[in-house]
C-alpha positions in Angstrom: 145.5 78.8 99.7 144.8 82.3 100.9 146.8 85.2 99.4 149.1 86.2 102.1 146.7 84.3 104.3 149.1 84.1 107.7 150.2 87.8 107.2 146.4 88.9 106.6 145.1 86.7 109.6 147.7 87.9 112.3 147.3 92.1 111.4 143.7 91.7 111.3 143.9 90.0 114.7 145.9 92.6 116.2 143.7 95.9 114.8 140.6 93.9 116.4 141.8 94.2 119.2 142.9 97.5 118.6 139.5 98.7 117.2 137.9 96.9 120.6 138.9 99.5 122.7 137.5 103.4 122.9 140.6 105.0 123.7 144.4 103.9 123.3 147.5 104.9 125.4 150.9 104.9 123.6 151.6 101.5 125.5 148.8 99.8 123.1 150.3 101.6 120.3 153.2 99.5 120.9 152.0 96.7 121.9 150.3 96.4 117.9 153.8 97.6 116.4 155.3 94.8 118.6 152.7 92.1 116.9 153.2 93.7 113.4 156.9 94.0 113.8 156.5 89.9 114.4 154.4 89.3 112.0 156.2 90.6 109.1 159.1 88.8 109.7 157.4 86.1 109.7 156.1 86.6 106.2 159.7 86.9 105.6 160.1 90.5 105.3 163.4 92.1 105.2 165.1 93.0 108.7 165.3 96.4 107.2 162.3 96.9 105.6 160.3 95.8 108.6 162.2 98.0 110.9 161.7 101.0 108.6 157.9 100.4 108.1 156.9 99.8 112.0 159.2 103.2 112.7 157.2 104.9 110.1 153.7 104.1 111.4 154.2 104.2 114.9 155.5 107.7 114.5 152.3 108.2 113.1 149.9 106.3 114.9 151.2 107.9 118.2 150.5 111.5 117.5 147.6 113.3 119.5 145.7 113.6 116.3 145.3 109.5 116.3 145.0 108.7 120.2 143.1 111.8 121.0 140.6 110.8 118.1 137.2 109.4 118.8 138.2 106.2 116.5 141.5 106.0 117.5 142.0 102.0 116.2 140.6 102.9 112.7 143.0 105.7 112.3 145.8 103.5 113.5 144.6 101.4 110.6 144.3 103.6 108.0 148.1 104.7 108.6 148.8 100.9 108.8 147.0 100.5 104.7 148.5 104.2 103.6 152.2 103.0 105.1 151.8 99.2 103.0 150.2 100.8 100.2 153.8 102.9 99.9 155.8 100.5 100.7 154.8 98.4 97.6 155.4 101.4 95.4 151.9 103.8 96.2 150.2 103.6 92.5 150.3 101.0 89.7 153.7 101.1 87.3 152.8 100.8 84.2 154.8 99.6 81.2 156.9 102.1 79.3 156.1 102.7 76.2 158.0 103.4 73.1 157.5 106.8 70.9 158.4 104.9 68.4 157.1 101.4 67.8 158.0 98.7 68.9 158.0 98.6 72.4 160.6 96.1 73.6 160.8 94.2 76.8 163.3 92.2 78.3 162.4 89.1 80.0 165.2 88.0 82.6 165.2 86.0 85.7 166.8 82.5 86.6 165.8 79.0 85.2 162.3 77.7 86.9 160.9 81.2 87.7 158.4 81.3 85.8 160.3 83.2 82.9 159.3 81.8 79.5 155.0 81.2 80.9 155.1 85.0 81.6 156.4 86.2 78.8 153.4 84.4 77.1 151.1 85.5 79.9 152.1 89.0 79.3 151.9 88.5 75.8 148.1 87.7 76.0 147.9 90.2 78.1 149.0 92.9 75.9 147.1 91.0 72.7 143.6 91.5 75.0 144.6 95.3 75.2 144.2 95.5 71.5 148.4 95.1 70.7 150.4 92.8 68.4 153.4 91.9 70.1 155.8 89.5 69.1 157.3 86.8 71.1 161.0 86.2 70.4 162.9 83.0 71.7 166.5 84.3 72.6 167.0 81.1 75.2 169.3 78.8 73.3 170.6 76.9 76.2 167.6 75.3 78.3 166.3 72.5 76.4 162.9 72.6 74.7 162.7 76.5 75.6 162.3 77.6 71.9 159.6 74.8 71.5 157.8 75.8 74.9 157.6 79.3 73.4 156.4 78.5 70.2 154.0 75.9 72.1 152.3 78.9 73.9 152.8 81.3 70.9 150.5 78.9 69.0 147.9 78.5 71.5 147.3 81.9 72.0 147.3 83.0 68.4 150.6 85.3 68.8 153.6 85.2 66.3 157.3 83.7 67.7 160.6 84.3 66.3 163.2 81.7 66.5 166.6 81.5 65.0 167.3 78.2 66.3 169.1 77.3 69.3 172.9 77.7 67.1 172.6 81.6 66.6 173.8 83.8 69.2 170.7 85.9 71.8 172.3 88.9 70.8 171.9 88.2 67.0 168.6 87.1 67.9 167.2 90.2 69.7 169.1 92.3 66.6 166.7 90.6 63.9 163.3 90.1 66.4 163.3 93.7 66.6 163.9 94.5 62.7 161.1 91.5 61.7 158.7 93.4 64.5 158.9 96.9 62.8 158.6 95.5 59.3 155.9 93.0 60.4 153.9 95.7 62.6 153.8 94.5 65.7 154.1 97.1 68.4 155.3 94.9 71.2 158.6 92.8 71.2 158.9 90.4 73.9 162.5 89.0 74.6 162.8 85.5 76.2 166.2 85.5 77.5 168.1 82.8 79.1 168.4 82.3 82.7 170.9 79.9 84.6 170.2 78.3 87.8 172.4 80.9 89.7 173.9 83.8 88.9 176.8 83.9 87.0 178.9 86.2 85.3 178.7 84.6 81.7 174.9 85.0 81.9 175.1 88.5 82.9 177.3 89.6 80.3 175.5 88.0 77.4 172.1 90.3 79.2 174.3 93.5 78.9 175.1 92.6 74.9 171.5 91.4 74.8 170.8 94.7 76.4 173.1 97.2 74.4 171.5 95.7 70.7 167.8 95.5 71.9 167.5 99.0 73.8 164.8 97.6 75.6 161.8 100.3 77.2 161.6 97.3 80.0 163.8 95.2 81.7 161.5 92.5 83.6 162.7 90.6 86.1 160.8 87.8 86.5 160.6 86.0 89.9 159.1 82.9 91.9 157.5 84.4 95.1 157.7 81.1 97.2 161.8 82.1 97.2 160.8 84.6 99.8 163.6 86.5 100.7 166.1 84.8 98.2 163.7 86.7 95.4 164.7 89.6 97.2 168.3 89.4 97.1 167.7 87.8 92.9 166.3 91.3 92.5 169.0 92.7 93.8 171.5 90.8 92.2 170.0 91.7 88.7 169.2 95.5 89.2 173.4 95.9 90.3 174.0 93.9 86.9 171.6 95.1 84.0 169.3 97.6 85.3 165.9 96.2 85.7 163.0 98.3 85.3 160.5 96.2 86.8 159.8 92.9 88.7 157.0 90.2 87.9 156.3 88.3 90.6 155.0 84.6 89.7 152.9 82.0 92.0 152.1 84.9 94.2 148.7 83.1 94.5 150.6 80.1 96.2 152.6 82.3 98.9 150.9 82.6 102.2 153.8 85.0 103.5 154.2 87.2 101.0 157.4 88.6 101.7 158.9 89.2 98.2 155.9 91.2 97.3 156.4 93.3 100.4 160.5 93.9 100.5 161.1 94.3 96.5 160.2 97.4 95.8 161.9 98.8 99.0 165.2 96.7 98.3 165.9 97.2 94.8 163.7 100.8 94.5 162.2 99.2 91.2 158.3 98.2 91.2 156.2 95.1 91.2 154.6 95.5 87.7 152.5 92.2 87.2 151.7 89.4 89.3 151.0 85.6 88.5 148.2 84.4 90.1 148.0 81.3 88.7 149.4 78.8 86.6 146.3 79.1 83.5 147.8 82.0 80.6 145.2 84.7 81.7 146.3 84.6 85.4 149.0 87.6 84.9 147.1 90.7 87.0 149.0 94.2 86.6 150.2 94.9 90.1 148.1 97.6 92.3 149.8 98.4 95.9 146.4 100.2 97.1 144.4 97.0 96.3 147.1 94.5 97.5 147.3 96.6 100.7 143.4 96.5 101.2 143.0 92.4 100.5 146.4 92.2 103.3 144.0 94.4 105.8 140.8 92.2 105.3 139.4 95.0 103.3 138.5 93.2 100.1 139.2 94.7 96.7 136.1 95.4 94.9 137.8 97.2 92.0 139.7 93.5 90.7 136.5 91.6 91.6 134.5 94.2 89.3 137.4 94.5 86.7 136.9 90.4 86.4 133.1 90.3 86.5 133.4 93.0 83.7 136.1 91.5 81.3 133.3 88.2 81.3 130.3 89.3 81.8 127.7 91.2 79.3 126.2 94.4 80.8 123.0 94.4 79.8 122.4 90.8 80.6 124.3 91.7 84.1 121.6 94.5 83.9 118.5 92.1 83.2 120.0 89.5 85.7 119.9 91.9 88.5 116.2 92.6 87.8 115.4 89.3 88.1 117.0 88.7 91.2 115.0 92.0 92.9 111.8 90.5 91.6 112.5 86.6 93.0 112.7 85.8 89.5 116.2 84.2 89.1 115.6 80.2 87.4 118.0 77.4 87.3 118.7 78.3 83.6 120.7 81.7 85.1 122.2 80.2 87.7 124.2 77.8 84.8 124.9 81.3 82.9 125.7 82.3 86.2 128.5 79.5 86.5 129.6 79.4 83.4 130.5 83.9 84.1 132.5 82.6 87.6 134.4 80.0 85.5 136.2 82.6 83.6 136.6 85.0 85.9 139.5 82.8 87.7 139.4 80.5 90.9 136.9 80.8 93.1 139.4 80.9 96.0 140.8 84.3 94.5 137.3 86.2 93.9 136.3 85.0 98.0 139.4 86.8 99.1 138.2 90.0 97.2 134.8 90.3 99.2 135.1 93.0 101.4 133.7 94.1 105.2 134.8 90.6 106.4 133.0 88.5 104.0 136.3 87.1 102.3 137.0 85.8 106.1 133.4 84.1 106.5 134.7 81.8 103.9 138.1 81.8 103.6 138.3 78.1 105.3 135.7 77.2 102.1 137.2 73.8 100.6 136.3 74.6 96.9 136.2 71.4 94.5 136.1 72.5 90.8 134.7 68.9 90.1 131.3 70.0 92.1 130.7 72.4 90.2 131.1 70.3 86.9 128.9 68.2 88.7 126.0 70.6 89.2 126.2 72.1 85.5 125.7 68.3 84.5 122.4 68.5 86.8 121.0 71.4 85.6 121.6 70.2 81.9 120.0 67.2 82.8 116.5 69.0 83.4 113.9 70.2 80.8 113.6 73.7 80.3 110.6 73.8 82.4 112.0 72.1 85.3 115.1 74.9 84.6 112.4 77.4 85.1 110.4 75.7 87.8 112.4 73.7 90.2 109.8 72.9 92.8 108.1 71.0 90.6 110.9 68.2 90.7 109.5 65.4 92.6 111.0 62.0 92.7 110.8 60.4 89.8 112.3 63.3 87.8 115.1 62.9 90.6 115.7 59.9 89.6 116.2 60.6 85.2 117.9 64.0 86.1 120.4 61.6 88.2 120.8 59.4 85.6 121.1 61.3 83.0 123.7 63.8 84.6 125.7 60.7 86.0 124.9 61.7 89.3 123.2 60.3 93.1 119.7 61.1 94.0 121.1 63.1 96.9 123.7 65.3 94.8 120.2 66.7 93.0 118.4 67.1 96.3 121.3 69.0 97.6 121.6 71.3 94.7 117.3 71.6 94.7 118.2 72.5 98.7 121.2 75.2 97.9 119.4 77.2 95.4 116.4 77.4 97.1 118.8 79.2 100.1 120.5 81.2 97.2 116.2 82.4 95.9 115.8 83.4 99.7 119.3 85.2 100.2 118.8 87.1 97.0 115.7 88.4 98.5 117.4 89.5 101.5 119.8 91.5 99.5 118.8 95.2 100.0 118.4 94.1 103.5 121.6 94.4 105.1 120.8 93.1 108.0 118.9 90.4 107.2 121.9 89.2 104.9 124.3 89.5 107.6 122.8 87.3 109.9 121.9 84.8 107.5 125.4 84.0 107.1 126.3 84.2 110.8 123.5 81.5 111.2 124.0 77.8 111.9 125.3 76.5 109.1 124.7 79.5 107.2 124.2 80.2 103.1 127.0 78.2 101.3 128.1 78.4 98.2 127.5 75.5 95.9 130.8 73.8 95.0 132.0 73.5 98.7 
């Protein structure tokens, strides 16, 4: 499911046909706002906050400085990103950090958000930052929420405090915090309760929890699919305890994407991380500017590179661009190849990323993660020389890599096929041209797990 996929499709829609045209009057002007107006409401929006952003950019978009320009539907569309890119909060908020270690964070939200999976998620996140935080169960009411934590805690390697499910939260924050600055770990990470609505006993153990702990973060943590009921949790909390911040969970499964785009504006308090995913690496901090560039069909090259760095070895990224320039790339670095893409997240995700309209050439891709299980049982099936040497598979080495990979005839001719079109579109790399209408062709280059 594309990220904001409906929202994305319907602006891009509307600044084509913007961008079509040499000039524009004010009446085309507001003709887009009309379709942008529509289409944020859609993607459940807030009345308001829709109303105040299409005000905003058509008073922009209709000064003589934008229709007198010679690229009048590009401007138009750079007001459109700048305006979004605000909206969302301009620039990355980061975490606040303590002068004085540790740093404590509050996790809050309701039951089912997400709430105690983050907190692990943001532990991990922190731990791959070089940290030490501590996990701290302080939900004594949901059932099996102390073991869930400790359950995560375990498999990623981090520390969790537990008093049991008969001490009170309050208690519990009190001594997580004392064991953190004695055991010397710089980040304390509260898993509070939540309720399945809002009540006033919950909030009132929050403000105690609040008051003991002194927390550098509040996070509220909260399930995008809600749409605008996330908005009006968000609000709810902030009147209550203060939040600081918002995490925004199974943003990746949200076609609309309204929560992301009303929260800030709402509750004035930014969109700090984003689950994008249900695996515990799939906690992104949040960038408007980026978020704002992948709603536009602009791609965002910075997460794509961030990803292909956090996995990948430069100097073999270094040695594996040679060999592609030189028509040298084997079998044996396409499986390293696979092997890279399989820990950089979903494929889904890093297609939506690709910029100048690429993400759109495949966003309709059907990706099965069992194909490409399937083709790194083929490869591992050949010898080293066939690895090297593909052409020189003929059929009855067709036949034992089959076998031995569990796999048809066919499945290894259609691999043999798709990286042969993967040799040639590497060659036609530095040529733009060449590359562009290769994949506009009949049938066009496809990526191998489709």
């Amino acid at each position: 499911m594309a990220l904001f996929g409906n929202l994305a499709d319907k602006l891009q829609e509307t600044f084509k046909k913007l961008t079509g045209k040499g000039r524009l009057s004010e009446a085309d002007v507001n003709e887009a706002m009309r379709q942008i107006r529509i289409a944020l409401l859609e993607a459940d929006v807030s009345y308001k906050v829709v109303k105040d952003f299409v005000g905003k950019v058509k008073e922009r978009a209709i000064g003589s400085d934008v229709l007198e320009s010679l690229t009048p539907g590009q401007q138009v569309i750079k007001i459109v990103n700048e305006e979004l890119t605000s909206l969302m909060g301009a620039e990355q908020s980061k975490l606040n950090v303590s002068s004085k270690p540790p740093t404590v964070i509050m996790m809050v939200g309701l039951q089912g958000s997400g709430k105690t999976t983050s907190s692990a998620k943001l532990a991990k996140w922190l731990k791959n930052q070089g940290r030490r935080p501590l996990l701290v169960a302080a939900d004594i009411y949901r059932p099996a929420a102390i073991k869930q934590l400790q359950v995560l805690g375990e498999e990623l390697g981090i520390p969790v405090f537990s008093l049991g499910d008969q001490v009170n939260p309050v208690l519990i924050a009190e001594e997580a915090i004392a064991h953190g600055r004695t055991h010397g770990n710089d980040y304390v990470i509260l898993d509070t309760a939540g309720r399945l609505h809002i009540d006033e006993v919950l909030m009132e153990e929050l403000k105690g929890v609040r008051e003991v702990s002194q927390p550098n973060d509040i996070l509220l943590v909260v399930d995008a699919m809600v749409g605008q009921d996330a908005v009006k949790v968000a609000e709810s909390f902030h009147e209550a305890i203060g939040i600081t911040g918002v995490v925004l969970t199974k943003l990746d499964g949200d076609t609309r994407g309204g929560a992301a785009l009303s929260v800030k504006a709402v509750t004035g308090q930014p969109i700090k991380f984003v689950g994008m995913g249900e695996k515990l690496d799939a906690l992104e901090p949040f960038y408007p500017d980026r978020m704002a560039s992948r709603i536009l069909g602009m791609g965002d090259v910075l997460s794509l590179i961030e990803k292909a760095q956090a996995v990948v070895d430069e100097k073999k990224a270094q040695e594996m661009t040679e060999k592609m320039l030189k028509a040298q790339f084997t079998m044996e670095d396409y499986l390293e190849q696979i092997e890279q893409m399989k820990h950089m997240g979903p494929m889904e995700d890093l297609i939506g990323m690709l910029p100048g309209g690429l993400g759109k050439q495949f966003k309709d891709a059907k990706i099965d993660p069992k194909e490409m299980t399937r083709v790194e049982a083929i490869i591992q099936s050949m010898t080293r020389e066939e690895r090297q040497k593909p052409d020189m598979i003929t059929g009855s080495r067709k036949v034992r890599i089959a076998k031995g990979s569990g796999t048809q005839v066919q499945d290894v001719n259609r691999l043999l096929k798709q990286f042969s079109q993967m040799q040639k579109l590497m060659k036609m790399m530095g040529d733009a041209k060449g590359m562009k209408k290769k994949m506009r062709g009949k049938g066009g280059f496809k990526f191998p797990f489709m």
